[in-house]
C-alpha positions as CSV (number, residue, x, y, z in Angstrom):
1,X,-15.8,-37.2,-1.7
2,X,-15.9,-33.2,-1.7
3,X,-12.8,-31.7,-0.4
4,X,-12.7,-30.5,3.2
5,X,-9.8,-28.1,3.0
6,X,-11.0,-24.6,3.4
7,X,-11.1,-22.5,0.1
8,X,-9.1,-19.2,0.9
9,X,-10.5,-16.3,1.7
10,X,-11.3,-13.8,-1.5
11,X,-11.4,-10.3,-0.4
12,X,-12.4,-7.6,-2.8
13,X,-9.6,-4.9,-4.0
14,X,-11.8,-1.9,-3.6
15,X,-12.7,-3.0,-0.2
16,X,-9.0,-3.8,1.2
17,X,-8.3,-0.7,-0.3
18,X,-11.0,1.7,1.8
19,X,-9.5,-0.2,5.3
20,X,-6.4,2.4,5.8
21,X,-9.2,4.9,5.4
22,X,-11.7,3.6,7.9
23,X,-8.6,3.3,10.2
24,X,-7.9,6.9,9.5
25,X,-11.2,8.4,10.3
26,X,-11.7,6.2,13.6
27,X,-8.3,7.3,15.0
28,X,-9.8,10.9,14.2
29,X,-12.6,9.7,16.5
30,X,-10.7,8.5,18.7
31,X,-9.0,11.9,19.4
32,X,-11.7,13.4,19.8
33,X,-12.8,11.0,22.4
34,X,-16.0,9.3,20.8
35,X,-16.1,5.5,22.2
36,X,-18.1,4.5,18.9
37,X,-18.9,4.9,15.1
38,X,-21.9,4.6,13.4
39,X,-21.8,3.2,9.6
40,X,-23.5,6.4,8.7
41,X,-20.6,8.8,10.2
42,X,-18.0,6.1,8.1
43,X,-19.7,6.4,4.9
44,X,-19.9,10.2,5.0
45,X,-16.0,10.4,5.9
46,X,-15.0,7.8,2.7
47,X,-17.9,9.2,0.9
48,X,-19.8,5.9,0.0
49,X,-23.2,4.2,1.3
50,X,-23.5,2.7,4.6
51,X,-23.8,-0.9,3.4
52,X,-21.1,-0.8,1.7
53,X,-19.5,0.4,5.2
54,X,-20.7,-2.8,6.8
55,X,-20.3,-5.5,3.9
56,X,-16.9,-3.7,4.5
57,X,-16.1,-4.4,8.1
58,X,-17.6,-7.4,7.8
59,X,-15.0,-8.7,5.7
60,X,-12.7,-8.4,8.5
61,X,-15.3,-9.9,11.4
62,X,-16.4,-6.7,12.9
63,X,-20.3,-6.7,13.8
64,X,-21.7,-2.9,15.3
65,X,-24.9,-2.9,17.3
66,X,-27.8,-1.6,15.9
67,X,-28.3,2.1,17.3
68,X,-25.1,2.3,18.6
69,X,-22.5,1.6,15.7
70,X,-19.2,0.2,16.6
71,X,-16.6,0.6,19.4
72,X,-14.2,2.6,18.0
73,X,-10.7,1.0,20.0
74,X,-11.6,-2.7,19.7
75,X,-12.6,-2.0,15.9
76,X,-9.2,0.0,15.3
77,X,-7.8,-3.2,16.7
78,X,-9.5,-5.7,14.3
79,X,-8.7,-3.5,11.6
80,X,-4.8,-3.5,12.2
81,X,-4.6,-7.0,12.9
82,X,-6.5,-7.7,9.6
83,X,-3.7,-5.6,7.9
84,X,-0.7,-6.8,9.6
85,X,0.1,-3.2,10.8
86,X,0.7,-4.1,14.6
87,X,3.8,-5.5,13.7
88,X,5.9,-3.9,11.9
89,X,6.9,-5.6,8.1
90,X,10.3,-5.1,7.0
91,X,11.7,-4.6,3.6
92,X,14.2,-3.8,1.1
93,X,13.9,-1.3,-1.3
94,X,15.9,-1.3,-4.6
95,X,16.7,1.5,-6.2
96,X,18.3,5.0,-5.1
97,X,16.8,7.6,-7.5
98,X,14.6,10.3,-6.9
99,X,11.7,8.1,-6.5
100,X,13.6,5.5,-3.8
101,X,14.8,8.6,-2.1
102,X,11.3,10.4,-1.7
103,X,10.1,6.7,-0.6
104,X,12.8,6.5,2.0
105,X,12.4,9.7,3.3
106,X,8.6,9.3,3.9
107,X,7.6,8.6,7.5
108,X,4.4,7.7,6.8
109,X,4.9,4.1,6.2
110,X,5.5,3.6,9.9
111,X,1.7,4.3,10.1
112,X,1.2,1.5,8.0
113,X,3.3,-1.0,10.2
114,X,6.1,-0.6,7.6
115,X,9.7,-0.3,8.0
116,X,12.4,0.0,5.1
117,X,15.5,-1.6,6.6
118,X,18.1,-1.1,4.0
119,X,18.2,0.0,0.2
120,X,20.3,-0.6,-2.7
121,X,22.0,0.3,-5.7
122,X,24.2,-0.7,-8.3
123,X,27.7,-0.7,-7.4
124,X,30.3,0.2,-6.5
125,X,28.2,2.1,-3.0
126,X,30.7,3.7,-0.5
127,X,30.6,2.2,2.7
128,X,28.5,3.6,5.3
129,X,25.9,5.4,2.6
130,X,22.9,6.7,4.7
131,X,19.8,7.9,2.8
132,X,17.6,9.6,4.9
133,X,19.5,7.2,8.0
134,X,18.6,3.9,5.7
135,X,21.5,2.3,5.3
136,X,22.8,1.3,1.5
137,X,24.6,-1.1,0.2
138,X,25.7,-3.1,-3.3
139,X,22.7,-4.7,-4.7
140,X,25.5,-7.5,-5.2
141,X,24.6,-7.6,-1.3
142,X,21.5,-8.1,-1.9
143,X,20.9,-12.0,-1.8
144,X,22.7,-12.7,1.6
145,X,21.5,-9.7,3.2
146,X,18.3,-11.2,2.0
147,X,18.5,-14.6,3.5
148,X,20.6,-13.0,6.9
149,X,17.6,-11.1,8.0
150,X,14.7,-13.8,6.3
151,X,13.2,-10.4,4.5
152,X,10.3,-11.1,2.3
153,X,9.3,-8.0,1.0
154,X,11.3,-5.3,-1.5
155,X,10.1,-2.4,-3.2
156,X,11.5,-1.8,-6.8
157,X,12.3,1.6,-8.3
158,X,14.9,1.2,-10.4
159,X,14.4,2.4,-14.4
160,X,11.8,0.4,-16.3
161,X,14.7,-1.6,-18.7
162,X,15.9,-3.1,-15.4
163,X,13.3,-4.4,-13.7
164,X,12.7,-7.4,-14.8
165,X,15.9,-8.9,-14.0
166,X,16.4,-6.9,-10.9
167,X,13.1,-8.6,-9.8
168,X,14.0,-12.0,-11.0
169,X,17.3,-12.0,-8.8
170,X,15.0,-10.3,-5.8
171,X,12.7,-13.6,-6.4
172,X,15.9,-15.7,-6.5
173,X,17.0,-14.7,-3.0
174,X,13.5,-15.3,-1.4
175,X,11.4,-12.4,-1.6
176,X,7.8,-13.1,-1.8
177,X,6.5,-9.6,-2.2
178,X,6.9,-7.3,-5.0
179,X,5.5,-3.6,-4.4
180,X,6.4,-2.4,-8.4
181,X,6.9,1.5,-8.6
182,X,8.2,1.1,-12.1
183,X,6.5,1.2,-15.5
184,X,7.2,-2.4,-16.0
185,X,5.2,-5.4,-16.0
186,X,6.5,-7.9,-14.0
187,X,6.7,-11.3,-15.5
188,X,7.2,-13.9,-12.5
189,X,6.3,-17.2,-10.9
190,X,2.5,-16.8,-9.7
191,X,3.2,-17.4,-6.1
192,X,5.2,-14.2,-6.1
193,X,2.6,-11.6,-4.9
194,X,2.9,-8.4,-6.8
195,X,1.6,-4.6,-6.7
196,X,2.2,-2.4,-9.2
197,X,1.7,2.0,-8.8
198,X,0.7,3.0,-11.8
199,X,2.0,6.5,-11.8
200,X,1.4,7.0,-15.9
201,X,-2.1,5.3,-15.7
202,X,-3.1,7.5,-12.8
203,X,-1.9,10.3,-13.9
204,X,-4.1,9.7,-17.7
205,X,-7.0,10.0,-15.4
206,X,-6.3,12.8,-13.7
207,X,-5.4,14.8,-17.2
208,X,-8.4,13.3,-19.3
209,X,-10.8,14.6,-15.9
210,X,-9.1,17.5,-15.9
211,X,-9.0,18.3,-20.1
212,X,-12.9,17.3,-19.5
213,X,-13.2,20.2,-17.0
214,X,-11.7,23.0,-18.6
215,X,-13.9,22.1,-22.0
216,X,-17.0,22.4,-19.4
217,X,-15.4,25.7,-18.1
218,X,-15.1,26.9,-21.2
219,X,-18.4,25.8,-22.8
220,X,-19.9,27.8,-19.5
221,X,-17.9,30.8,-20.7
222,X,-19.2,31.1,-24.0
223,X,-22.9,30.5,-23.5
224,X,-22.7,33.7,-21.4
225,X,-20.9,36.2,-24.5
């Protein structure tokens, strides 16, 4: 007898990774006042094809009418449901450095129904540490503060040679979710979701690109002496 249990969802990366930018440009309409969006005026604005728009916002059960496109309030709706953004997701974030301190000074996460409730460090922290008004604390706080205010997500950006155990004791005190802004792999249970910035990999990219265009420049330059 075939199981009835319904297999989970499987999204595709690329795709969950264009919805902040649909939700972007139809705020942009919105603005301006337009009442809908076509998948043609979508794919010009995230530069793609307009199937792709709609195999897109399909994913996430929107359907446009033909002619007229999509409503543009109920669709910014869907889309922050989908994403969890109309409530706000609280976190920790571990790790005080320049990185953690750029992260916790940047407002835009609010946008993304995200809201950094607390950081830490390794001790000893004076009392009543404020980094851009986050509180911080002892990462020896950590674990109770952890299971006090049931949080479920931390970011980690503390150096590479500690992040592995750092994470391990974040896992311990019941974090589910992992967003990795070090250069370490994370080697964890499999239920623990994980997202790792690749900072160094990214930036290889943009240099190779970039070493690639000055050769073109430059190859320009000297067909012209």
């Amino acid at each position: 007898m075939e199981n009835d249990m319904a297999k989970p969802q499987v999204f595709s990366i690329p795709a969950l990774k264009r919805l902040p930018a649909y939700l972007r440009e139809l705020k942009k309409l919105q603005a301006a006042g337009r009442l809908h969006a076509t998948s043609p005026v979508l794919a010009r604005a995230l530069r793609i094809d307009a199937i792709s728009v709609r195999k897109d916002l399909e994913m996430i059960g929107a359907a446009g009418s033909p002619g007229v496109g999509y409503q543009v309030e109920p669709l910014i709706d869907a889309l922050e449901s989908f994403l969890g953004w109309k409530n706000a997701s609280e976190a920790f974030l571990v790790g005080t450095g320049h990185l953690g301190t750029a992260l916790l000074g940047y407002r835009g996460f609010a946008d993304y129904g995200l809201k950094i409730i607390a950081a830490f460090d390794k001790g000893p922290v004076p009392k009543d540490t404020l980094v851009h008004d986050v509180p911080v604390f002892d990462f020896a706080e950590f674990p109770h503060l952890t299971r006090r205010l049931q949080i479920r997500m931390a970011i980690l950006c503390v150096p590479d040679d500690a992040a592995q155990e750092v994470a391990e004791k974040m896992v311990e005190a019941g974090i589910l979710a992992i967003w990795n802004f070090t250069g370490h792999t994370l080697l964890l249970p499999e239920d623990i979701i994980r997202q790792k910035v690749n900072l160094a990999g990214d930036f290889a990219v943009l240099s190779v690109k970039l070493a690639r265009r000055l050769r073109e420049i430059d190859g320009c330059g000297e067909d012209k002496q």
